[in-house]
DONULUM-912219 format. One record per residue (C-alpha): residue number from 1; x, y, z. Coordinates in Angstrom, 1 decimal. Layout:
<recs>
<rec resi="NUM" px="X" py="Y" pz="Z"/>
...
</recs>
This chain:
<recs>
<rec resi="1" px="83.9" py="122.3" pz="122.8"/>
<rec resi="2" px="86.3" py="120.8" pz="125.2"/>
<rec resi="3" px="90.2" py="120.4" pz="123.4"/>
<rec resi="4" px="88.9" py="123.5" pz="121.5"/>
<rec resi="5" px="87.2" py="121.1" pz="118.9"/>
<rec resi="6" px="84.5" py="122.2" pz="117.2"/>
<rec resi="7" px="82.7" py="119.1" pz="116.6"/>
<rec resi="8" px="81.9" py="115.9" pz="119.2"/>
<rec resi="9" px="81.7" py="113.0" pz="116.4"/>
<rec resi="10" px="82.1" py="113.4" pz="112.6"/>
<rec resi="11" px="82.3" py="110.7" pz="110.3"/>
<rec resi="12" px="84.7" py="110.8" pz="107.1"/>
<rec resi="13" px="84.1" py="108.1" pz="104.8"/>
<rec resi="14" px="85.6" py="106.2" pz="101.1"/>
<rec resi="15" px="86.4" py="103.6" pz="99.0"/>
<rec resi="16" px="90.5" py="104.3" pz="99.3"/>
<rec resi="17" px="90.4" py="102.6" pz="96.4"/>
<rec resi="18" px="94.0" py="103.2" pz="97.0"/>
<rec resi="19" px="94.3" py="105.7" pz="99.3"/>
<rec resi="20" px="95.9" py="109.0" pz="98.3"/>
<rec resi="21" px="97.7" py="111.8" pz="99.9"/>
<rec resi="22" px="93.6" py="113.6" pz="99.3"/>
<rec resi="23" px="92.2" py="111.1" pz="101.6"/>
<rec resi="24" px="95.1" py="111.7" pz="104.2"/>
<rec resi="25" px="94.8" py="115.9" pz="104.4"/>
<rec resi="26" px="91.2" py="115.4" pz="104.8"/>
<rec resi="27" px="91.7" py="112.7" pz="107.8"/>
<rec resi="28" px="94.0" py="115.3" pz="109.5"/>
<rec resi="29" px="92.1" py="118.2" pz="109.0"/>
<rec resi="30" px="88.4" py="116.1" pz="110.0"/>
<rec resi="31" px="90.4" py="114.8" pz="112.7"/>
<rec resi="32" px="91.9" py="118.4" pz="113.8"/>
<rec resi="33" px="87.5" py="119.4" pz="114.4"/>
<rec resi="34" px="86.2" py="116.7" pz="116.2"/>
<rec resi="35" px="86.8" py="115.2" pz="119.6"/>
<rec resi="36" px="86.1" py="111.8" pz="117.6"/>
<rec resi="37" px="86.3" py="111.3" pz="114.3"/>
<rec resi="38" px="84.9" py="107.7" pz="112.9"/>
<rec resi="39" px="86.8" py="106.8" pz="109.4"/>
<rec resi="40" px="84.2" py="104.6" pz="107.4"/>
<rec resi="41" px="86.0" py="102.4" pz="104.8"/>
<rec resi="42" px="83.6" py="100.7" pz="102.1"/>
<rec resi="43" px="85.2" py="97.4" pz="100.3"/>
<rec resi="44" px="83.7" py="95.2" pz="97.9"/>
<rec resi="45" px="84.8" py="91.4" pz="98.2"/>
<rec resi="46" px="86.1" py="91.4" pz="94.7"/>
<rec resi="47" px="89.5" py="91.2" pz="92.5"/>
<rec resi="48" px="88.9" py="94.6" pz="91.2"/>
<rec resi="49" px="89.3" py="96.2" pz="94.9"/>
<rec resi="50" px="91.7" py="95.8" pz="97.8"/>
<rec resi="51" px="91.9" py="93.8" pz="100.5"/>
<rec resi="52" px="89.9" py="95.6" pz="103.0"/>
<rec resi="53" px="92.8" py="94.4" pz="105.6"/>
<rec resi="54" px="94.7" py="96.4" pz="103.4"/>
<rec resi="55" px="92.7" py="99.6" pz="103.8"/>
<rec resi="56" px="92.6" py="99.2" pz="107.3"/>
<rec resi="57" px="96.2" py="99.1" pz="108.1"/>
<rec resi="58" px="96.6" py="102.3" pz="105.4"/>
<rec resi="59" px="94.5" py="104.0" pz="107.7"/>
<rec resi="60" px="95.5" py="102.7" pz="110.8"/>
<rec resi="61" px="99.1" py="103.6" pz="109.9"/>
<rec resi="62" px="98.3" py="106.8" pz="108.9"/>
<rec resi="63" px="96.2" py="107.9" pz="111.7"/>
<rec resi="64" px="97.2" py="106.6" pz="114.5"/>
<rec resi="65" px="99.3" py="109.0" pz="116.3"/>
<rec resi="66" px="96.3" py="111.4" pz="116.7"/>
<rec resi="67" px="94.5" py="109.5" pz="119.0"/>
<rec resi="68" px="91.1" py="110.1" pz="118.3"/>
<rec resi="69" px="90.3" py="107.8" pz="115.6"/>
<rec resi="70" px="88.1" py="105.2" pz="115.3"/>
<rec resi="71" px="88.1" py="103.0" pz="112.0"/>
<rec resi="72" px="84.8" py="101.4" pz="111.0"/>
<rec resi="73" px="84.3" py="98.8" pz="107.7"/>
<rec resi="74" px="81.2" py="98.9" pz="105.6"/>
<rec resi="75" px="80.9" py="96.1" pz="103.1"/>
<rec resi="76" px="79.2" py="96.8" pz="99.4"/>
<rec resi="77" px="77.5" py="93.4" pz="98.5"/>
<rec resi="78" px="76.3" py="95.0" pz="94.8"/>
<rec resi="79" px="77.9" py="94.7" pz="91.2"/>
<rec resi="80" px="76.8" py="97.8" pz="89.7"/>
<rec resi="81" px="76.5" py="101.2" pz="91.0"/>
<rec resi="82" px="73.0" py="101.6" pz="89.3"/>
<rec resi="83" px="71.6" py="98.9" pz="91.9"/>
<rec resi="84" px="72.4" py="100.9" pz="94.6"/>
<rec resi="85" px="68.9" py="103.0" pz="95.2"/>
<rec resi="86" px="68.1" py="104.8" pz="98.1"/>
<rec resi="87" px="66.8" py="101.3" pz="99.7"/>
<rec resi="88" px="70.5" py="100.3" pz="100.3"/>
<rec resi="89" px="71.4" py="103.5" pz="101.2"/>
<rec resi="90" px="69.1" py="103.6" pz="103.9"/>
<rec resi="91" px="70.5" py="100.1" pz="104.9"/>
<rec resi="92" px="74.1" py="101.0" pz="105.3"/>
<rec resi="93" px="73.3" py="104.2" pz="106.9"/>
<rec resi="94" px="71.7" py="102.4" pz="109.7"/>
<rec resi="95" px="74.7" py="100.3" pz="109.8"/>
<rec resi="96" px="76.9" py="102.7" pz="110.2"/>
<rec resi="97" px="74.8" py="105.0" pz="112.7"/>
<rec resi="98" px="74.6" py="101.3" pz="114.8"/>
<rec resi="99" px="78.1" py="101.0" pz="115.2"/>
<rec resi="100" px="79.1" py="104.3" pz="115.8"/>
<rec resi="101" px="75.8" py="104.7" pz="118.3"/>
<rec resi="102" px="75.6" py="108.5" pz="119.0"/>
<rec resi="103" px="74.4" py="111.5" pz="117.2"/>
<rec resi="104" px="76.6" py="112.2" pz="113.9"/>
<rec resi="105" px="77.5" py="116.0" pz="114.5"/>
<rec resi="106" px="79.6" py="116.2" pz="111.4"/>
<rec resi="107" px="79.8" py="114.2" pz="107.7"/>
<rec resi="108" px="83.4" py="115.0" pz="106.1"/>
<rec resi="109" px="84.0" py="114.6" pz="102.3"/>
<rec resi="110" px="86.2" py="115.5" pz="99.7"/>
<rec resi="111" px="85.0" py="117.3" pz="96.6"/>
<rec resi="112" px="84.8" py="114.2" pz="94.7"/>
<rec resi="113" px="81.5" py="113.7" pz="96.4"/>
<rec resi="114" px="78.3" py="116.5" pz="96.5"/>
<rec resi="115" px="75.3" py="117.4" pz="98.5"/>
<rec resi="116" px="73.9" py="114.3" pz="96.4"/>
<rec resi="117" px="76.3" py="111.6" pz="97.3"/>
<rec resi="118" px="75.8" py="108.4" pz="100.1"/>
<rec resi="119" px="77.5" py="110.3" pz="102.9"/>
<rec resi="120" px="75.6" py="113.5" pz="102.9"/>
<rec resi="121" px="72.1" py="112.0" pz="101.7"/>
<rec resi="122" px="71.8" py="109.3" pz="104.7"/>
<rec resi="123" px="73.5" py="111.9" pz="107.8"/>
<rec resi="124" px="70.8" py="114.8" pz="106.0"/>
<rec resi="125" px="70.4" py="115.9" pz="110.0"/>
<rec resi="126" px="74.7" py="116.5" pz="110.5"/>
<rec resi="127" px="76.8" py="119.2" pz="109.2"/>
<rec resi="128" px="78.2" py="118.1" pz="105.7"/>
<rec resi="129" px="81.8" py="119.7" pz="105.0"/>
<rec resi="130" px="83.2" py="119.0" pz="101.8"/>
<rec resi="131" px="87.3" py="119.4" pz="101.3"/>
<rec resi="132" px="88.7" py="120.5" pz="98.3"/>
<rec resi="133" px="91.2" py="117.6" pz="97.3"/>
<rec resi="134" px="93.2" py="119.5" pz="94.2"/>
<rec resi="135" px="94.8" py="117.1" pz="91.5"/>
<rec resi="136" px="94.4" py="113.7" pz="93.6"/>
<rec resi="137" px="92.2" py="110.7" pz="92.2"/>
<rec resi="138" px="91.9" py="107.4" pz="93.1"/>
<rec resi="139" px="90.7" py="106.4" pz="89.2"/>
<rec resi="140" px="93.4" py="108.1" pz="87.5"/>
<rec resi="141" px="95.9" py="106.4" pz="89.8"/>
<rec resi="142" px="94.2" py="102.7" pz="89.4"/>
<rec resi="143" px="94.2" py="103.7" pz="85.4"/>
<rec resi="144" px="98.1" py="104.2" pz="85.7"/>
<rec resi="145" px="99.6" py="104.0" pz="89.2"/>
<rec resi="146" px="103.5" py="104.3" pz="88.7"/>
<rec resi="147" px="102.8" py="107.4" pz="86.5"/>
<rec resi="148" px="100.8" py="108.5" pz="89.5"/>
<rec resi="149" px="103.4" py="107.2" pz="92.6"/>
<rec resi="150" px="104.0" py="110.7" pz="94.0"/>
<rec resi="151" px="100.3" py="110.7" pz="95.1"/>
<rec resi="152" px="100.1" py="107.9" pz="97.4"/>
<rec resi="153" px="101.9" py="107.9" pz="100.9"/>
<rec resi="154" px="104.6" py="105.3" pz="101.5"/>
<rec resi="155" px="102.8" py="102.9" pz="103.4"/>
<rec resi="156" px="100.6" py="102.4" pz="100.0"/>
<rec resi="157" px="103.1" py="102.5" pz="97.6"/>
<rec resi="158" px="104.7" py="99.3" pz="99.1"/>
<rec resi="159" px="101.0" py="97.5" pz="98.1"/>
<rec resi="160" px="102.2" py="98.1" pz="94.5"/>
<rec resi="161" px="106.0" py="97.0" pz="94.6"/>
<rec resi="162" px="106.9" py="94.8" pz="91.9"/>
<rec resi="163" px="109.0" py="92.3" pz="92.9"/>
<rec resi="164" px="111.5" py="91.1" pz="89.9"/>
<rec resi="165" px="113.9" py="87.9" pz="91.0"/>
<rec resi="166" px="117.3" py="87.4" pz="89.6"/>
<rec resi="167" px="118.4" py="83.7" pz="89.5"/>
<rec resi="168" px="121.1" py="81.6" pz="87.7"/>
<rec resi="169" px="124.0" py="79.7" pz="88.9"/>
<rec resi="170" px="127.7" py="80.6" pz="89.8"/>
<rec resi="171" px="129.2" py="83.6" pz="88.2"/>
<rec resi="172" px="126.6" py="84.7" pz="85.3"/>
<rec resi="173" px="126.6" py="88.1" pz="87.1"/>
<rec resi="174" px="123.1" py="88.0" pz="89.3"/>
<rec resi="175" px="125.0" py="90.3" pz="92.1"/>
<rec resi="176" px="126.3" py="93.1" pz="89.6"/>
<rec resi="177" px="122.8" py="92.9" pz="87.3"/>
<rec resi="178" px="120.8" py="93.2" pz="90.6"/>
<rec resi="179" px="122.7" py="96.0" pz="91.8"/>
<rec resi="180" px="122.9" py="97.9" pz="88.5"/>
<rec resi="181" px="119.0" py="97.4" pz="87.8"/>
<rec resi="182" px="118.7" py="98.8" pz="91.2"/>
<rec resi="183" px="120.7" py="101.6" pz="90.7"/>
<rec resi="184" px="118.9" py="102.9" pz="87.3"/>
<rec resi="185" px="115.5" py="102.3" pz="88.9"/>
<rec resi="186" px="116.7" py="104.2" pz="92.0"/>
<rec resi="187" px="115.1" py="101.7" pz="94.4"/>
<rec resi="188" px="115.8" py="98.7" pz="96.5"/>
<rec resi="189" px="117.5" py="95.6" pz="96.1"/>
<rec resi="190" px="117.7" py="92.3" pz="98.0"/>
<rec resi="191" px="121.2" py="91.1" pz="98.4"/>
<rec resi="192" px="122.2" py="87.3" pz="98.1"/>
<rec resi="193" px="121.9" py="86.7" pz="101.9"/>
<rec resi="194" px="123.6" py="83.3" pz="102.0"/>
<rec resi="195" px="126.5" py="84.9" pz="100.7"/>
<rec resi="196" px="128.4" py="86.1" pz="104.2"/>
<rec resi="197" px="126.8" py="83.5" pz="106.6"/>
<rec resi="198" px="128.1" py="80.7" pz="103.9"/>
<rec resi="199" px="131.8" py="82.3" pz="104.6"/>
<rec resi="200" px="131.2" py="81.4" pz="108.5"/>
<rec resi="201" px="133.6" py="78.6" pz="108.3"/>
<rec resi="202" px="135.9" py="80.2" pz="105.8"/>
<rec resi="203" px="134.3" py="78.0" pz="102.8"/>
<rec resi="204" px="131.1" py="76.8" pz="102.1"/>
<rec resi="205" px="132.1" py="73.5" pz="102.3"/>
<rec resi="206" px="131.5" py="73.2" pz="105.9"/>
<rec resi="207" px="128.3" py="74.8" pz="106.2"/>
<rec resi="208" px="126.0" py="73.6" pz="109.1"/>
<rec resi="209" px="122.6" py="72.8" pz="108.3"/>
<rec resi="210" px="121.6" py="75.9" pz="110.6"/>
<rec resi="211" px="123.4" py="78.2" pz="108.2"/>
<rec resi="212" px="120.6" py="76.9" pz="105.8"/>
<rec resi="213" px="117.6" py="77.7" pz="107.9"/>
<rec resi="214" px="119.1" py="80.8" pz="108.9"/>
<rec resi="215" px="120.0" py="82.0" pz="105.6"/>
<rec resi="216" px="116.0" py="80.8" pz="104.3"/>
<rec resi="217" px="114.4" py="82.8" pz="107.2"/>
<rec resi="218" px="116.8" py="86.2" pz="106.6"/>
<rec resi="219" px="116.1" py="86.5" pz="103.0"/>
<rec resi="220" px="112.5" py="86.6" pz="103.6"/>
<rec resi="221" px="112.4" py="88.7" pz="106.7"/>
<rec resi="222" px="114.5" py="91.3" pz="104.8"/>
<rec resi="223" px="112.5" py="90.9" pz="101.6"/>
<rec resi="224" px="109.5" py="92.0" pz="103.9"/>
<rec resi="225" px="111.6" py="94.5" pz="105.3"/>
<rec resi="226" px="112.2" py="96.1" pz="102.6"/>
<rec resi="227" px="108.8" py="96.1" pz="100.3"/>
<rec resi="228" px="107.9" py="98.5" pz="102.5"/>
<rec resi="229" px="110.5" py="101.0" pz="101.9"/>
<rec resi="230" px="111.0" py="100.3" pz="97.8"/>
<rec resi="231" px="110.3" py="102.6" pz="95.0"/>
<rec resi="232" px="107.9" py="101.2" pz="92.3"/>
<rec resi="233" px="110.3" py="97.8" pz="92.2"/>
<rec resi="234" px="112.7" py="95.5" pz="94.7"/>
<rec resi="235" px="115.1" py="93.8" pz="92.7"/>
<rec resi="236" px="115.9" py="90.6" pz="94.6"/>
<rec resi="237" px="119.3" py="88.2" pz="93.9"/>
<rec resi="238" px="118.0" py="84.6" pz="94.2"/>
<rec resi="239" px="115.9" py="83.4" pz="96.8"/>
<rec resi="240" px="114.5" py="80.2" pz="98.7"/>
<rec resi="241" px="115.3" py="77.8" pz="95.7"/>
<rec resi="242" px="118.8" py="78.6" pz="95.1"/>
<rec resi="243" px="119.0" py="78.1" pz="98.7"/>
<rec resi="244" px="117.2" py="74.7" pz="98.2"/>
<rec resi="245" px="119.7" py="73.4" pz="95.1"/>
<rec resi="246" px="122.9" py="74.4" pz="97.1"/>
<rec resi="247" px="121.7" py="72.9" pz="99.7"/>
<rec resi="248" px="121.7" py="69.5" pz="98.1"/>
<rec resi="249" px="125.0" py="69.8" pz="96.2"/>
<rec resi="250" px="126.6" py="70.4" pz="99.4"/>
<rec resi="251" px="124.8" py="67.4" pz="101.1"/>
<rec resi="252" px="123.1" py="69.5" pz="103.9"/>
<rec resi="253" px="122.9" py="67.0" pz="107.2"/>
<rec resi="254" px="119.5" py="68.0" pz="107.3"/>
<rec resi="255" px="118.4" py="68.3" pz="104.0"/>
<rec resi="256" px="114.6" py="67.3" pz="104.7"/>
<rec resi="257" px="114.1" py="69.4" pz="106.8"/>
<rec resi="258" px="115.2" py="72.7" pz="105.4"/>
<rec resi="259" px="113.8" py="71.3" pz="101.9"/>
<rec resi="260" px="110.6" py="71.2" pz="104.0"/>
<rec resi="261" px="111.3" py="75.1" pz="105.1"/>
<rec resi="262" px="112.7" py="76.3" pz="101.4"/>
<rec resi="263" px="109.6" py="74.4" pz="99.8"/>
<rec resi="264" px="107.1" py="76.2" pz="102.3"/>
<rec resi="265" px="108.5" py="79.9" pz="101.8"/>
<rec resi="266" px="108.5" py="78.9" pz="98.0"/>
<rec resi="267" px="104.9" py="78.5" pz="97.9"/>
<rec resi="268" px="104.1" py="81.9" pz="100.0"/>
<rec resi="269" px="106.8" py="83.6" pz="97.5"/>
<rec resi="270" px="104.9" py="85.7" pz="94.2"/>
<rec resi="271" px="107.2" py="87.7" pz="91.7"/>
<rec resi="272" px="106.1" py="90.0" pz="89.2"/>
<rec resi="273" px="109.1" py="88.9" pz="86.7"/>
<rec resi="274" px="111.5" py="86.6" pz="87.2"/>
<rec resi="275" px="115.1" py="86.8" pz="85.3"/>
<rec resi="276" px="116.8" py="83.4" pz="84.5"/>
<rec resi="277" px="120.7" py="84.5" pz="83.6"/>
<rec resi="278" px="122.1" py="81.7" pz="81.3"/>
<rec resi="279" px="125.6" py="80.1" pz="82.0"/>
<rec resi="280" px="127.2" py="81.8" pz="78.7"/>
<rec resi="281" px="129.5" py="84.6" pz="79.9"/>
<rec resi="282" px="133.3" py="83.8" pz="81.3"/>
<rec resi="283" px="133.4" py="81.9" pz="84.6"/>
<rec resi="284" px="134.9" py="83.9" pz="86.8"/>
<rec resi="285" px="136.6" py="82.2" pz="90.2"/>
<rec resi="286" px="135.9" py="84.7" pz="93.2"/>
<rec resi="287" px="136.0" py="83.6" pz="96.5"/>
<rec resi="288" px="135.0" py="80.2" pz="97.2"/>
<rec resi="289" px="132.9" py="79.1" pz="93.9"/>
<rec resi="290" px="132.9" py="75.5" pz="93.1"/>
<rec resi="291" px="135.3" py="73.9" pz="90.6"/>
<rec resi="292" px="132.4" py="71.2" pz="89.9"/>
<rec resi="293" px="130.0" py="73.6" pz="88.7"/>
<rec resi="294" px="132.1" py="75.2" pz="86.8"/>
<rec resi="295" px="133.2" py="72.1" pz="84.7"/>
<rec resi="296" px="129.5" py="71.8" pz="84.0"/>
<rec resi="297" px="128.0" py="74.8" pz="83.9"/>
<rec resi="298" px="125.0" py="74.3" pz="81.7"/>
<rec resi="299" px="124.2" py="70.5" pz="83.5"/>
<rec resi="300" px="123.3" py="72.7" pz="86.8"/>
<rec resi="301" px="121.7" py="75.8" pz="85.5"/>
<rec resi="302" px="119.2" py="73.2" pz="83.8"/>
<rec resi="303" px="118.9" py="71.9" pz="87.5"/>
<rec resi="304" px="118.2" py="75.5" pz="88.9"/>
<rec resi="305" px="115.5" py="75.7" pz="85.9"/>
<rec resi="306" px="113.7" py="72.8" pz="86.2"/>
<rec resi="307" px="113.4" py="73.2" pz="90.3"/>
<rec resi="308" px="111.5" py="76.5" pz="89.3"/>
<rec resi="309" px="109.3" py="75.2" pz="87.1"/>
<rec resi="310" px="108.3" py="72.2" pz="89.5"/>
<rec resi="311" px="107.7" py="74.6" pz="91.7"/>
<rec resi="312" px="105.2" py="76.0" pz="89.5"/>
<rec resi="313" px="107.6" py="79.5" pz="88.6"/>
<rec resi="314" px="107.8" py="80.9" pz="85.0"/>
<rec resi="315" px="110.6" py="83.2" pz="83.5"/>
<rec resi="316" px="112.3" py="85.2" pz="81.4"/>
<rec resi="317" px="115.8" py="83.9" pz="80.3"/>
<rec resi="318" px="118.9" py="86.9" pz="79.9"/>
<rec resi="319" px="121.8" py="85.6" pz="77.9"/>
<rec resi="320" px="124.7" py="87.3" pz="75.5"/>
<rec resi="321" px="127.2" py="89.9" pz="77.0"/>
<rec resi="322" px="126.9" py="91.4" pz="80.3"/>
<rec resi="323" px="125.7" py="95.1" pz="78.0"/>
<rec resi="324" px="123.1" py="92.6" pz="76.3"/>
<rec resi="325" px="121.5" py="91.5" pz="79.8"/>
<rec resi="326" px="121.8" py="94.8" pz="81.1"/>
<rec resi="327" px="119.6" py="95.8" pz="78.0"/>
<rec resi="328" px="117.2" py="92.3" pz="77.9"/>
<rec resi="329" px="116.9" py="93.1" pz="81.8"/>
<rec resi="330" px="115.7" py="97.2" pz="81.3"/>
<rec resi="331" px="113.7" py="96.1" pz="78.1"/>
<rec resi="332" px="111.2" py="94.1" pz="80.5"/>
<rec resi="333" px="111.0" py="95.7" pz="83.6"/>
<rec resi="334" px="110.0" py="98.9" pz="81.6"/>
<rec resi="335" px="107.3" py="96.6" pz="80.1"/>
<rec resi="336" px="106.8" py="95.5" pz="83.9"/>
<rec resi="337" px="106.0" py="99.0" pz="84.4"/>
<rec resi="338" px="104.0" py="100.0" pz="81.5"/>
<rec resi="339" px="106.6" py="102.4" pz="80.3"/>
</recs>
C-alpha cells in the first residue's frame, strides 16, 4: 500500500467515556496501518456523559499531528443498552458508512469489545482487529477518577480539575493558605493578580479604572491557562468579586462599568469549594493595606460575604489559628477528593 500502510480506510470507534491512555495507543497504532483512519465517537445528550465537544477536542488534541485522521460523531438517542437491537445497529451503521462514503477496509477495537460487539457486527465485510488495552477502563475511572489520574492524558485530566477559591479580606492569610494547599497537593495555584498591577502607582490609592479591567480579564485568562496544566485541583486566591468590592471602596471612576465586567465573569465562574477565611487572626500591615479596614475588620468581611451570596455562591468558612485553617482547609479538599 502506498506510505507502506497496510490498510486504505479503517475505522476505530468509542464512547471515551473519558478517554484513556487505552484509547490513545490504539489511535496511534490504527493510525500507524491505514492511509486514513476515521475515529467514530458515540455521545449520549445526557448528564451522565460528556460533552461530545469535549470528546472531540480530546481527540483532536491527541491526534492531530499524524495527519491522517478524520473525526466522525455518532449520537445514541436510547436510555438503556437493552433497547439497542440489531434494528439500531443497522441504523447507525449506515450512518456511519454515509459519512465516511468508501469501502471500510479495517474496524479497530480494543479488547473491551468482541467479535459480538456494534463495531465488528455492522462492518461484518472489513477486517476486525482487536487491541489488547492492559489495566485501562473507562468505568473504573468514572467509579473513582483521582484514584485512577495516571490513566488519562493531560489534556483530559484538566476536564476533572477542581477548582477550590480562597477569599476573605486583608491579612487573614489567603496568599500563604493558597500557596501552602498548593504545595501539599503538588499542583497549581492562581495567584492574587491585582496584587502587582495595584502597586503601578506605588499605592493602591491611585489606581486607574483600567487597572480594574485589566486585573478582571488576567485572572481569568490565567485561570484558563492554567486548568489545563493542574494536578487533580487549582487552588485560586480570590477572584472577580474581590475585585468587584475593592473596586468600590476605592471609588473606581468607572465603577459601572467594570461592575458590569466583574458581574459577567462572576456568572461564567463555577468552583468546586470555596473557602471563606474569617477576620480573626492578627492584622498584619504589609505593603499598602488599608488602615480603614483594618479598624473594622469584621464590618467588611461581612461585605465580601454577602456579595457572594447575591451572587448566588455558597461556602465554607476557615477560622482559628493559621495551623487550624491549614487543617479545616486539608480536612475538605480531601473530602473534595473522595479521600
Amino acid at each position: 500500500m502506498m506510505n507502506g500502510k497496510k490498510y486504505k480506510v479503517g475505522m476505530y470507534g468509542g464512547a471515551f467515556c473519558p478517554l484513556h491512555l487505552g484509547h490513545l495507543t490504539c489511535m496511534i497504532k490504527a493510525a500507524a496501518l491505514c492511509e486514513r483512519l476515521y475515529i467514530v465517537i458515540s455521545y449520549r445528550n445526557h448528564p451522565s456523559d460528556i460533552d461530545v465537544k469535549v470528546k472531540i477536542r480530546w481527540v483532536y488534541q491527541l491526534t492531530k499531528h499524524l495527519g491522517n485522521i478524520e473525526i466522525l460523531t455518532l449520537e445514541d438517542t436510547l436510555d438503556n443498552k437493552e433497547d439497542y437491537t440489531e434494528e439500531y445497529w443497522q441504523q447507525d451503521c449506515a450512518y456511519v458508512k454515509q459519512q465516511i462514503g468508501t469501502r471500510i477496509d479495517v474496524v479497530f477495537c480494543g479488547n473491551d469489545y468482541d467479535e459480538g460487539s456494534f463495531w465488528n457486527q455492522c462492518y461484518q465485510e472489513s477486517e476486525l482487529i482487536i487491541f489488547p488495552r492492559s489495566q485501562y477502563n473507562s468505568t473504573a475511572i468514572r467509579e473513582d477518577i483521582y484514584g485512577h489520574w495516571d490513566w488519562m492524558p493531560q489534556i483530559v485530566r484538566s476536564h476533572f480539575v477542581k477548582k477550590v477559591l480562597l477569599i476573605g479580606g486583608e491579612s487573614v492569610g489567603k496568599s500563604t493558605l493558597t500557596i501552602n494547599l498548593a504545595h501539599c497537593y503538588n499542583t497549581n495555584y492562581l495567584e492574587e493578580v491585582g496584587r502587582e498591577l495595584s502597586e503601578l502607582s506605588g499605592t493602591d490609592i491611585y489606581m486607574q479604572s483600567e487597572d480594574f479591567t485589566r486585573i478582571l480579564l488576567e485572572h481569568k485568562a490565567k485561570e484558563l491557562r492554567l486548568l489545563s496544566q493542574s494536578n487533580k485541583i487549582l487552588f485560586e486566591d480570590t477572584d472577580c468579586l474581590i475585585t468587584r468590592f475593592f473596586m468600590e471602596f476605592l471609588e473606581d471612576e468607572k465603577l459601572k462599568d467594570n461592575t458590569n465586567l466583574a458581574e459577567a465573569i462572576a456568572r461564567l465562574n463555577s468552583y468546586d469549594l470555596i473557602l471563606f477565611l474569617e477576620p480573626d487572626v492578627t492584622w498584619v500591615q504589609d505593603g499598602d493595606r488599608s488602615e480603614v479596614m483594618a479598624a473594622d475588620r469584621v464590618k467588611y468581611s461581612n461585605q465580601i460575604k454577602e456579595l457572594y451570596k447575591k451572587m448566588g455562591f455558597s461556602f465554607k468558612i476557615i477560622s482559628g489559628n493559621y495551623v487550624e485553617r491549614f487543617e479545616q482547609a486539608v480536612e475538605l479538599v480531601d473530602e473534595l477528593l473522595g479521600k
